[in-house]
C-alpha positions as CSV (number, residue, x, y, z in Angstrom):
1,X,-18.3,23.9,8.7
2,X,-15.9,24.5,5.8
3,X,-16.6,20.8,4.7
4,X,-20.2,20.4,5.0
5,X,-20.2,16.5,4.4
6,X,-16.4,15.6,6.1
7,X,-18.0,12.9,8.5
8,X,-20.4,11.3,5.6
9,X,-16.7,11.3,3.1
10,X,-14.9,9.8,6.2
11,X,-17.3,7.5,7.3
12,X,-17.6,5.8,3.3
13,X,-13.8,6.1,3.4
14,X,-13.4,3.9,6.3
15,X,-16.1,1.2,5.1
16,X,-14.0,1.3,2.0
17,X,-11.4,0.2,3.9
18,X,-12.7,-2.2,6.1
19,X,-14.3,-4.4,3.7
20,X,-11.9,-4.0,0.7
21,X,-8.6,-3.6,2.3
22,X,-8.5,-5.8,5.6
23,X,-5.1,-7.1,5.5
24,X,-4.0,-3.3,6.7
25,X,-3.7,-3.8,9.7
26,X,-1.4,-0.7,10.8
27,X,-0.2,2.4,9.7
28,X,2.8,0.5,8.6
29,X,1.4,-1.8,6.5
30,X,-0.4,1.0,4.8
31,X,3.0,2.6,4.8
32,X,5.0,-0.6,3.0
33,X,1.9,-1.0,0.7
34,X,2.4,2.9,-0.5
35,X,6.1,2.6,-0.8
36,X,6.0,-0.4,-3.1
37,X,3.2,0.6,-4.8
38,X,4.4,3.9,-5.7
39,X,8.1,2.6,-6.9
40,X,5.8,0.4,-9.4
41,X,4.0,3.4,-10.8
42,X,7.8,5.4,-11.5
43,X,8.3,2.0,-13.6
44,X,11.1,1.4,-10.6
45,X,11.6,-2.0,-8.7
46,X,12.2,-1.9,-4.7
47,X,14.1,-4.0,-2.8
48,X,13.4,-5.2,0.6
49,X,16.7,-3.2,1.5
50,X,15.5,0.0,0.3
51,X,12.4,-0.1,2.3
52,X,14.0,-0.9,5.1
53,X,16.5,2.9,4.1
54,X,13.0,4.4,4.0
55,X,13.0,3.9,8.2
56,X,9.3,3.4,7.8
57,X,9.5,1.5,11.0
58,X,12.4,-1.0,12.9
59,X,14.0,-3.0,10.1
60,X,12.7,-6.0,12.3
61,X,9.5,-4.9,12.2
62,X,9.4,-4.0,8.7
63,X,10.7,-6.9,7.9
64,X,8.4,-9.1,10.2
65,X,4.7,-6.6,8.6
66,X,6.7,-7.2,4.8
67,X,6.4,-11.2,5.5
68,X,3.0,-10.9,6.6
69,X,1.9,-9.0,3.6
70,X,4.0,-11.4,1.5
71,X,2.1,-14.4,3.1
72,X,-0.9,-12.9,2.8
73,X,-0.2,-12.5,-1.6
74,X,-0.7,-8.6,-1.7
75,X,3.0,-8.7,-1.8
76,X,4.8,-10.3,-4.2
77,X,9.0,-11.2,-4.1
78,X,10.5,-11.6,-7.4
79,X,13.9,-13.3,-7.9
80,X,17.0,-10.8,-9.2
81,X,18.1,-12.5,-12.1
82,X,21.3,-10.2,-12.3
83,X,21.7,-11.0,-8.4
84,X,20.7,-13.9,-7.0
85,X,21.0,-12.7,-3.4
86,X,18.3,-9.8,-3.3
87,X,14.9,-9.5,-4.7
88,X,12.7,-7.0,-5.9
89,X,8.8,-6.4,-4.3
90,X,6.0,-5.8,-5.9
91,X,2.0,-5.4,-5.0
92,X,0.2,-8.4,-6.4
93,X,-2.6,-7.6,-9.3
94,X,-6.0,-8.0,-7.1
95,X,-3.8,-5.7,-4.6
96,X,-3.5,-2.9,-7.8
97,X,-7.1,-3.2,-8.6
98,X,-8.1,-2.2,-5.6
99,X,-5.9,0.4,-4.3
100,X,-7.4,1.7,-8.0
101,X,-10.6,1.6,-6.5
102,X,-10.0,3.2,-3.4
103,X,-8.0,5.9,-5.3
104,X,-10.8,6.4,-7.2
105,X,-12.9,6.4,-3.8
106,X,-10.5,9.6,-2.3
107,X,-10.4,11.6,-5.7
108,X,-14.6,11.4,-5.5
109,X,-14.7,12.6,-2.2
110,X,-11.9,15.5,-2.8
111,X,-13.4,16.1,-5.8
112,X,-15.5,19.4,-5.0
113,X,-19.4,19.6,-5.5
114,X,-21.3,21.8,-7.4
């Protein structure tokens, strides 16, 4: 094998994920998660609207996995004090720290061994 120790990295990935990160529940979630999370890191605020123009998934279902991950506080709906009819998302602070930790999870097992 190329990748001597693929299963051993997957199989730690995947605990990762199913202790730390068990509100992902779907591909989509992961997917909404990533899109807000990586508008915060440009220094560039979302809107449920633009998500849904990302066609991640059916607006409804965005719309229904966004209220569930709102509900759930790893995402977080801040007023538009310009407009008061739209919103801007954003991943809540225990949500940052550890996506930063799983981050750093992926780069040590991508991270090549000497």
């Amino acid at each position: 094998m190329k990748f001597p120790q693929l299963f051993a990295a997957l199989r730690k990935k995947r605990e990762f994920e199913r202790l730390q990160m068990p509100f992902i529940t779907s591909m989509l979630d992961f997917d909404v998660i990533i899109e807000i999370g990586y508008a915060q890191e440009q220094n560039r605020v979302i809107t449920p609207k633009q998500l849904f123009l990302l066609k991640l998934g059916s607006v409804t279902t965005v719309r229904r996995r966004l209220a569930k991950l709102t509900a759930q506080g790893i995402v977080a709906r801040h007023g538009n004090t310009r407009d008061h009819r739209s919103e801007f998302l954003t991943l809540s602070a225990s949500t940052l720290r550890i996506l930063e930790k799983y981050g750093s999870l992926l780069l040590s097992i991508a991270a090549p061994t000497r």
